[in-house]
C-alpha positions as CSV (number, residue, x, y, z in Angstrom):
1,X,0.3,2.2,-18.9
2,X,-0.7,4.6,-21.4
3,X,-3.6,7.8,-19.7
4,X,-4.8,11.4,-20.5
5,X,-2.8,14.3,-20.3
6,X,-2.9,17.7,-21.3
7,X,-1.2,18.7,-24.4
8,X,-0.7,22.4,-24.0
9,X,-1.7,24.9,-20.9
10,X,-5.3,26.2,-20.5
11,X,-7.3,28.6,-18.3
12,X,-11.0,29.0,-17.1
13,X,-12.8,31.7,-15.6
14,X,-16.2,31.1,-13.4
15,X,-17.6,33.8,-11.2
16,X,-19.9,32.3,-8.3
17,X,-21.9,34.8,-6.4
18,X,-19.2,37.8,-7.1
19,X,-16.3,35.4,-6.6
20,X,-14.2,35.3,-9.4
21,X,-12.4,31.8,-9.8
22,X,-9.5,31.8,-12.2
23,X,-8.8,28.2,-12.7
24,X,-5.3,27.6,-14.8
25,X,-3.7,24.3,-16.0
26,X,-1.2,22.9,-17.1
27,X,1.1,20.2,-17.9
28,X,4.0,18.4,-15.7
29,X,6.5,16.1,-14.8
30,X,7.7,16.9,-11.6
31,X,6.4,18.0,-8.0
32,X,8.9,20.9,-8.7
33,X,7.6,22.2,-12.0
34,X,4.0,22.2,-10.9
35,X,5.5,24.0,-7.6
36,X,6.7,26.8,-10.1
37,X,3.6,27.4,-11.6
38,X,2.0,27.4,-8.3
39,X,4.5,30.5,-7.0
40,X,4.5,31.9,-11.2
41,X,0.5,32.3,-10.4
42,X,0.7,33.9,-6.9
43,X,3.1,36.3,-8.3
44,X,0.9,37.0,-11.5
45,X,-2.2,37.5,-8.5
46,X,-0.3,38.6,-5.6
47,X,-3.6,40.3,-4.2
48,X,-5.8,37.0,-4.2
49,X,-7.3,35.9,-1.4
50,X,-6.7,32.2,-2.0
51,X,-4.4,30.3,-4.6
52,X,-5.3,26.6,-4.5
53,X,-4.1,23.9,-6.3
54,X,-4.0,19.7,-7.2
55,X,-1.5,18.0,-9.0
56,X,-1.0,14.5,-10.4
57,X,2.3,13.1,-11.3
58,X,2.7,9.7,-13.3
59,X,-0.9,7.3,-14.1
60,X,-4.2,8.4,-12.1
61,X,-5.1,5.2,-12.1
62,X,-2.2,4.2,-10.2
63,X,-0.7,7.6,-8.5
64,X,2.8,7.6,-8.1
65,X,2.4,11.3,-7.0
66,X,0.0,13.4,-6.0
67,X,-0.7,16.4,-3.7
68,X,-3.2,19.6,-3.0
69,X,-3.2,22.7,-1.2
70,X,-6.5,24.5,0.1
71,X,-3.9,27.6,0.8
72,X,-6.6,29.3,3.7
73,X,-9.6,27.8,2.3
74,X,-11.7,25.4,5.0
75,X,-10.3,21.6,5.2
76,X,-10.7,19.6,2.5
77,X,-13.1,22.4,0.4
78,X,-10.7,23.2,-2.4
79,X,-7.6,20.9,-3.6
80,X,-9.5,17.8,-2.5
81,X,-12.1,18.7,-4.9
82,X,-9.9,19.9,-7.6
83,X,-8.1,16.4,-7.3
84,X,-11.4,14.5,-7.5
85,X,-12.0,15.5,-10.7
86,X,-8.7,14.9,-12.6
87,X,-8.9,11.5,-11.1
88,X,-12.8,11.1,-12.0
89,X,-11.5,11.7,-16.0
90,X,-8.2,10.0,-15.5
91,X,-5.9,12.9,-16.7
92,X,-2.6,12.5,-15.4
93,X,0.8,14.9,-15.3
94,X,-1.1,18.0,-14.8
95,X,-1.6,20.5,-12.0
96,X,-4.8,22.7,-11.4
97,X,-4.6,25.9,-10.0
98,X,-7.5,27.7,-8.9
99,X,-7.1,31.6,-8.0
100,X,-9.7,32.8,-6.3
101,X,-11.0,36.8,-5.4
102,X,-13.5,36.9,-3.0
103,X,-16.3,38.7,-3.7
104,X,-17.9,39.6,0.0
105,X,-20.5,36.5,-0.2
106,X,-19.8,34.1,1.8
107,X,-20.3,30.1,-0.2
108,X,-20.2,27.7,3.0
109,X,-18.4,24.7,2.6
110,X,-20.8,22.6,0.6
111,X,-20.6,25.7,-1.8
112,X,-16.6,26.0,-1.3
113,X,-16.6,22.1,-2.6
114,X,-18.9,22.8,-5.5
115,X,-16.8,26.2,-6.6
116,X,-13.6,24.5,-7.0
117,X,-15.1,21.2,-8.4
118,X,-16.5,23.7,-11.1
119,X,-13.6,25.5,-11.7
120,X,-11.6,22.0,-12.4
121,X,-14.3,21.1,-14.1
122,X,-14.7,24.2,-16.2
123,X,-10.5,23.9,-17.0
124,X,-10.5,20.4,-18.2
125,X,-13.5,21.1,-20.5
126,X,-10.7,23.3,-22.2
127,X,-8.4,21.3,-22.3
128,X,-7.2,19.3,-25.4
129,X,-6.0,15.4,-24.2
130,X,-3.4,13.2,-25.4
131,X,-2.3,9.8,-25.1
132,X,0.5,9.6,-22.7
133,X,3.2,7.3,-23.9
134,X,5.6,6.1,-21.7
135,X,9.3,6.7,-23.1
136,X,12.3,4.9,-23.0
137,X,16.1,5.7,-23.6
138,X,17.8,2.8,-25.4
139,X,21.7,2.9,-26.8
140,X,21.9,1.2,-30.3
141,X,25.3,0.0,-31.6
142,X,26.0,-0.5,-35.0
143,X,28.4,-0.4,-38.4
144,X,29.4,2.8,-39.8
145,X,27.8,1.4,-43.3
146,X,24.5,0.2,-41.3
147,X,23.6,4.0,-39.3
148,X,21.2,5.4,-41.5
149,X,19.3,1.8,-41.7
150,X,19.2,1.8,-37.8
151,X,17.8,5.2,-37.7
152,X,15.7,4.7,-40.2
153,X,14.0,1.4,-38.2
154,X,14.0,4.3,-34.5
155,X,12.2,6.7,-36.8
156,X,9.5,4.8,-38.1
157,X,8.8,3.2,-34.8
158,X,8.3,6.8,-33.7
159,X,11.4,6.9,-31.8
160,X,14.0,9.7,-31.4
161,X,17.4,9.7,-31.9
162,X,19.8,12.1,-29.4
163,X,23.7,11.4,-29.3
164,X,25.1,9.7,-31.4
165,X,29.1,8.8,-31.0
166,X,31.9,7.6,-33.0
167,X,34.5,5.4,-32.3
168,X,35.3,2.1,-33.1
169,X,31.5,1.7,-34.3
170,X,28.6,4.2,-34.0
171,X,26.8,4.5,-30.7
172,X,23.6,6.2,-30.9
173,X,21.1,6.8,-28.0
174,X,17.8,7.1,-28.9
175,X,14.2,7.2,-27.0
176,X,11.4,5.4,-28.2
177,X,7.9,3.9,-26.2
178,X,8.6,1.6,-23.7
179,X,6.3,-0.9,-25.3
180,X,8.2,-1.2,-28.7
181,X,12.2,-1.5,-27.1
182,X,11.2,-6.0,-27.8
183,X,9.9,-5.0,-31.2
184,X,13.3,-3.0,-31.7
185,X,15.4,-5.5,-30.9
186,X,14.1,-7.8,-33.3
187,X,13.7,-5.3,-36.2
188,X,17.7,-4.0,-35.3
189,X,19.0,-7.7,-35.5
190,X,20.9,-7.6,-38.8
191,X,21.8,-3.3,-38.6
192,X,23.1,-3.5,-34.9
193,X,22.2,-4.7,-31.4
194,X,20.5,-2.5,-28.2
195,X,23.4,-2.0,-25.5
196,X,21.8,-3.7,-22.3
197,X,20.7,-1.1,-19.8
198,X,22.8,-1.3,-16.6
């Protein structure tokens, strides 16, 4: 389950018939955190007409979460759009936020649709993608004389290591792709063994 997402925040700017669309993006994890950015932009544009927004949480091939807002704008004319395209190029964990001024003309709903579809469109053109990998925590028991071997193995599976405790024997916790914890196991067997995960 590896897709697109955005490696840092971006921002576009499109003016259609003397409405300026201000199209920001950026990368997320939660309904909550793209929610902030959301209420961080109608702050930043409190005098707006229209602040709307898609999100998608988890794979876009196979949504676990995902939501849009046409905040005023007619049904279906700006987040539905805005979500079409970051499922049309797959990029997942990102929300889209469109701010829009209205500039006196008047765009109809088929030129509503094609505004915010060019906005999205113009944002993700800016964007710079990554792999997303999914990430798993794992705890890793081992000898005292046997640590730096087992992070050595984490490390140059391009896992991390967090805690790490002391008693008995060292305990360390460390986060690596989900696809590589069988590949770990084997590698770890003569430095330590992989706690199993309750």
């Amino acid at each position: 389950m590896t897709y697109q997402t955005l490696a840092a925040p971006v921002s576009a700017r499109l003016e259609i018939k003397k409405s300026d669309f201000i199209t920001y993006a950026y990368p997320v994890h939660s309904r909550e955190k793209a929610m902030f950015h959301v209420e961080q932009l109608r702050a930043k544009y409190p005098d707006a007409r229209h602040h709307c927004w898609a999100y998608i949480i988890g794979d876009p091939n196979n949504t676990t979460s995902a939501g849009f807002d046409d905040d005023g704008e007619p049904n279906g004319t700006a987040g539905r759009p805005i979500l079409n395209v970051l499922q049309h190029k797959s990029i997942g964990n990102v929300i889209v936020i469109v701010v829009r001024y209205f500039g006196g003309i008047k765009l109809g709903a088929g030129g509503l649709t094609r505004a915010y579809a060019g906005s999205a469109q113009a944002v993700v053109d800016e964007m710079t993608l990554t792999t997303y990998v999914p990430m798993t925590q794992v705890e890793i028991e081992a000898d005292f004389a046997n640590e730096s071997q087992v992070r050595y193995v984490v490390e140059d599976m391009g896992g991390e290591i967090g805690d790490v405790s002391y008693s008995k024997c060292v305990t360390l916790t460390a986060s690596l792709p989900e696809a590589d914890v069988e590949a770990l196991k084997e590698r770890l067997s003569i430095y330590g063994r992989l706690l199993e995960q309750e």
